[in-house]
LUMLORO-860230 format. One record per residue: residue in three letters; x, y, z of N, C-alpha, C in turn. Coordinates in steps of 0.001 Angstrom, whole numbers, padded with zeros to 6 digits, always signed. Layout:
<sites>
ALAXYZXYZXYZ...
</sites>
This chain:
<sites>
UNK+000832-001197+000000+000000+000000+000000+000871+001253+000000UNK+001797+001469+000557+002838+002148+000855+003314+002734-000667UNK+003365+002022-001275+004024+002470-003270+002745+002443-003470UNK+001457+001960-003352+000541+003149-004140+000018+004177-003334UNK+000434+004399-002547+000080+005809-001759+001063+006884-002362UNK+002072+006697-002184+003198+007232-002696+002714+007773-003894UNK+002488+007343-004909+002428+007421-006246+001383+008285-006555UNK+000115+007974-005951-001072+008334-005828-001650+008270-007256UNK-001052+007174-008458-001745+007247-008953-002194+005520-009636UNK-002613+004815-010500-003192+003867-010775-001358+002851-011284UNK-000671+001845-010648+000230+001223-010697+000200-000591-010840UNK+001159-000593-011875+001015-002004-012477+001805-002472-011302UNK+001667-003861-011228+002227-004898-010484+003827-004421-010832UNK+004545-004692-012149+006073-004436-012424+006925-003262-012077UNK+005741-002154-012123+006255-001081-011118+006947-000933-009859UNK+005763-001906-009505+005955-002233-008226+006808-002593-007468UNK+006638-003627-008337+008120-004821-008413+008982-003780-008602UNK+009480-003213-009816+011181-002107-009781+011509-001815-008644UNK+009849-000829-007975+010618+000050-007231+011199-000637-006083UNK+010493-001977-005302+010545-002971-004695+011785-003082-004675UNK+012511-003858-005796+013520-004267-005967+014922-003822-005765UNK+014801-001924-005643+015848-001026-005266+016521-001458-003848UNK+015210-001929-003213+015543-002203-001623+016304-003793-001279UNK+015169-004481-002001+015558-005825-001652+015238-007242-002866UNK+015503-008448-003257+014859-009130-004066+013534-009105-003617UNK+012989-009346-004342+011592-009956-004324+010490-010582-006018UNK+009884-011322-005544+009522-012323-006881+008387-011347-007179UNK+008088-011230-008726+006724-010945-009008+005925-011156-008764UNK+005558-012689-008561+004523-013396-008003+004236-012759-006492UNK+005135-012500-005915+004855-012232-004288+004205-010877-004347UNK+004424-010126-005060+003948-008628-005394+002472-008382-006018UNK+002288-009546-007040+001013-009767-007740-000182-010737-006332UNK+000642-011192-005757-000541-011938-005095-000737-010490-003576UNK+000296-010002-003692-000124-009264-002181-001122-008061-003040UNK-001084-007592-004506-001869-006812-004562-003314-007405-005191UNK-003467-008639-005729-004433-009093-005313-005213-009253-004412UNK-004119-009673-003236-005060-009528-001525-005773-008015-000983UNK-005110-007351-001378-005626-006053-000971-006270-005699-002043UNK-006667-006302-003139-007982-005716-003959-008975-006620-003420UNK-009259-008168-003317-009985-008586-002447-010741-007959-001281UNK-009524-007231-000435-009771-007149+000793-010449-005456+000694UNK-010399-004951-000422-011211-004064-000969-010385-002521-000743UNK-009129-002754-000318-008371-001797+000082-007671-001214-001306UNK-008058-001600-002698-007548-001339-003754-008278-001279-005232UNK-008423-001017-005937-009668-001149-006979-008469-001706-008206UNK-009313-002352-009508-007940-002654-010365-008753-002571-011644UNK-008099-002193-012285-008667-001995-013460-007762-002583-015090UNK-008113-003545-015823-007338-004065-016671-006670-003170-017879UNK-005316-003524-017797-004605-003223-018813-003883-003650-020000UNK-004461-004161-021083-003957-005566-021446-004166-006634-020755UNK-002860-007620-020859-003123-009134-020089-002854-008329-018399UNK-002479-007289-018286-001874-006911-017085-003472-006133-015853UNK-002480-005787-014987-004051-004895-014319-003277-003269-013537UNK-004123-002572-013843-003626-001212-012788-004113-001012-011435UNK-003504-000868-010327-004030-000828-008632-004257+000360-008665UNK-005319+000771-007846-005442+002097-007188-005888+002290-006317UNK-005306+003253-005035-005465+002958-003683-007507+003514-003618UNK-007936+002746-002718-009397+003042-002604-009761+004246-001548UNK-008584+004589-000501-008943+005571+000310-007365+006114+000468UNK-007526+007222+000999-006011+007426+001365-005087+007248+003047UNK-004154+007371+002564-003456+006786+003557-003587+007271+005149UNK-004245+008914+005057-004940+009538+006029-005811+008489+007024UNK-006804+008262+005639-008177+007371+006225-007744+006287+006574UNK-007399+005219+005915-006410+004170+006315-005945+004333+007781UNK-005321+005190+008366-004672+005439+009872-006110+005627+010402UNK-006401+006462+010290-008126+007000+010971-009232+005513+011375UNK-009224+004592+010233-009944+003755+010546-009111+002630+011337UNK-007743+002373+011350-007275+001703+012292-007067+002342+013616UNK-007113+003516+014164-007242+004039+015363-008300+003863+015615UNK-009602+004107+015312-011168+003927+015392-011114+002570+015745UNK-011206+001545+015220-011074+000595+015286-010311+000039+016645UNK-009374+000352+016895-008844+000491+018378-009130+000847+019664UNK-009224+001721+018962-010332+002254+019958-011533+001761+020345UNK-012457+001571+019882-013865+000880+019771-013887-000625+020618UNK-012162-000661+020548-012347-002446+021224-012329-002487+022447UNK-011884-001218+023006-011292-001266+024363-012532-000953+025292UNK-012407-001622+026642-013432-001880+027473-013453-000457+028213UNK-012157+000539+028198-012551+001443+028320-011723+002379+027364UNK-012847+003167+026815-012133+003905+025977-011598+005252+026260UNK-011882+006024+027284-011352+007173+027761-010124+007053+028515UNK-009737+005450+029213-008601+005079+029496-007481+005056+028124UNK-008132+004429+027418-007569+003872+026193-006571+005345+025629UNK-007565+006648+025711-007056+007943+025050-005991+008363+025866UNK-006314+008082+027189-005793+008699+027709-003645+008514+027658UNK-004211+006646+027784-002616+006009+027780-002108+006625+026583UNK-003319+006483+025059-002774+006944+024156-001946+008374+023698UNK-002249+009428+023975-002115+010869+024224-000960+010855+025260UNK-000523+010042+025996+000552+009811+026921+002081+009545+026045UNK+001279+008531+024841+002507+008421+024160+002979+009545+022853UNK+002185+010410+023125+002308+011470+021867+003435+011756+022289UNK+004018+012684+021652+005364+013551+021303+004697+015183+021455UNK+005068+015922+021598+004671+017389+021794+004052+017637+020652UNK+005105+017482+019389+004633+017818+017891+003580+016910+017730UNK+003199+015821+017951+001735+015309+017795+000608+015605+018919UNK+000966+016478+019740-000156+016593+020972-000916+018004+019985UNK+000526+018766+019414-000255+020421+019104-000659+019696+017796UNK-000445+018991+017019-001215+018452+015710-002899+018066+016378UNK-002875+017351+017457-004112+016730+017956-004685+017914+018289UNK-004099+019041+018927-005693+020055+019119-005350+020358+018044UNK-004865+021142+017002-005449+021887+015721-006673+021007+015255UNK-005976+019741+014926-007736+018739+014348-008715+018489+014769UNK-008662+018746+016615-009728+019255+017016-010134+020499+017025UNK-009841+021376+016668-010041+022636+016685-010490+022639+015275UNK-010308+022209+014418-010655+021750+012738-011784+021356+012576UNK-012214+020089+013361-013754+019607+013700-014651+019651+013798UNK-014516+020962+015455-015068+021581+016173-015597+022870+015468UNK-014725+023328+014554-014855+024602+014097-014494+025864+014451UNK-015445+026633+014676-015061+028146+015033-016101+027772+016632UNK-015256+028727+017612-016098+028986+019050-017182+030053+018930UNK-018199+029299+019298-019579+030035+019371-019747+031164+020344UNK-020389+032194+020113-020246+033852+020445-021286+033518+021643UNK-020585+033912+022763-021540+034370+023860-022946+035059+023434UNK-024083+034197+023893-025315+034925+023939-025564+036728+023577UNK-026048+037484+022795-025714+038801+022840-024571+039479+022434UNK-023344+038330+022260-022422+039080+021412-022358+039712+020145UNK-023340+039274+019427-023165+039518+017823-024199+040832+017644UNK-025195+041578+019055-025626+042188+018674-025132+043922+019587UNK-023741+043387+020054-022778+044526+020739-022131+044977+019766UNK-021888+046240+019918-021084+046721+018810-019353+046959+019120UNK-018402+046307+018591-017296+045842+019025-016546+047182+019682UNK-015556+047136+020305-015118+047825+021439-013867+048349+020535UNK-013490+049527+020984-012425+049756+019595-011771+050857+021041UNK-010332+050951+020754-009024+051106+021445-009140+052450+021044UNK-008915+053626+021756-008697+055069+021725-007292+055297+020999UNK-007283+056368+020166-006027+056457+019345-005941+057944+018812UNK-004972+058038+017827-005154+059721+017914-005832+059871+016556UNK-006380+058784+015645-007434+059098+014729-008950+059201+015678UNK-009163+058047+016492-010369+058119+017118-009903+058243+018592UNK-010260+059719+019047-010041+059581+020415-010964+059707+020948UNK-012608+059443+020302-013689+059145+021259-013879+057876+021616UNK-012644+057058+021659-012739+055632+021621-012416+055352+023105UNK-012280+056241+024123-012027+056249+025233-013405+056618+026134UNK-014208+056691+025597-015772+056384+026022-016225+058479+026575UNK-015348+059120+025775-015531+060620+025887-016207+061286+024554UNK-017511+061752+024499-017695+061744+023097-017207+063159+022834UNK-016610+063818+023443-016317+065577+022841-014536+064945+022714UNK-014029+063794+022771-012990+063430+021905-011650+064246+022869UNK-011995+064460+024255-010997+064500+025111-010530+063823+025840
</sites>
């Protein structure tokens, strides 16, 4: 899954295989049957090319993580324990990633009752110096 994420786009088995092969041997056959399994397993769509076929990833690699955390989550007998150990093992740079995406979610913070019909408060200055709540602007 990893080389068609990468790619992000529709990849033959021999591709595969090349790029495969930079790292380590590996047989065609072992490459053709693992992306068979993951079109089975519905994690891949394929579409024929000649005698050959093209893979293409069915979700991205985002979602992929998302539904195996979910999934993890969901098993545990308690799940607010579960976050909690989890969030324990973050790193700083993934704790401030975790609120932005909650903050992403969530959206924008909703305006105190009556706020939207106050008229905003503006700082005294030497264009507006009735901004100091003096209206003869002293």
């Amino acid at each position: 899954m990893t080389r068609v994420w990468k790619w992000n786009r529709p990849v033959t088995v021999r591709e595969v295989l090349e790029d495969l092969q930079q790292e380590r041997s590996i047989a065609y056959t072992t490459v053709m049957t693992v992306l068979d399994n993951l079109h089975q397993k519905g994690w891949v769509r394929r579409e024929a090319e000649g005698r050959a076929y093209r893979y293409e990833a069915v979700s991205t690699r985002a979602a992929y993580s998302a539904a195996l955390m979910n999934d993890a989550w969901s098993q545990s007998d308690n799940p607010a324990a579960a976050l909690v150990a989890f969030f324990g093992m973050m790193s700083e740079e993934q704790r401030v990633a975790l609120r932005d995406a909650v903050r992403m979610v969530q959206g924008p913070e909703p305006q105190a009752p009556g706020a939207a019909e106050r008229p905003p408060v503006s700082e005294p200055s030497e264009e507006n110096p009735a901004a100091d709540g003096d209206a003869s602007g002293r």
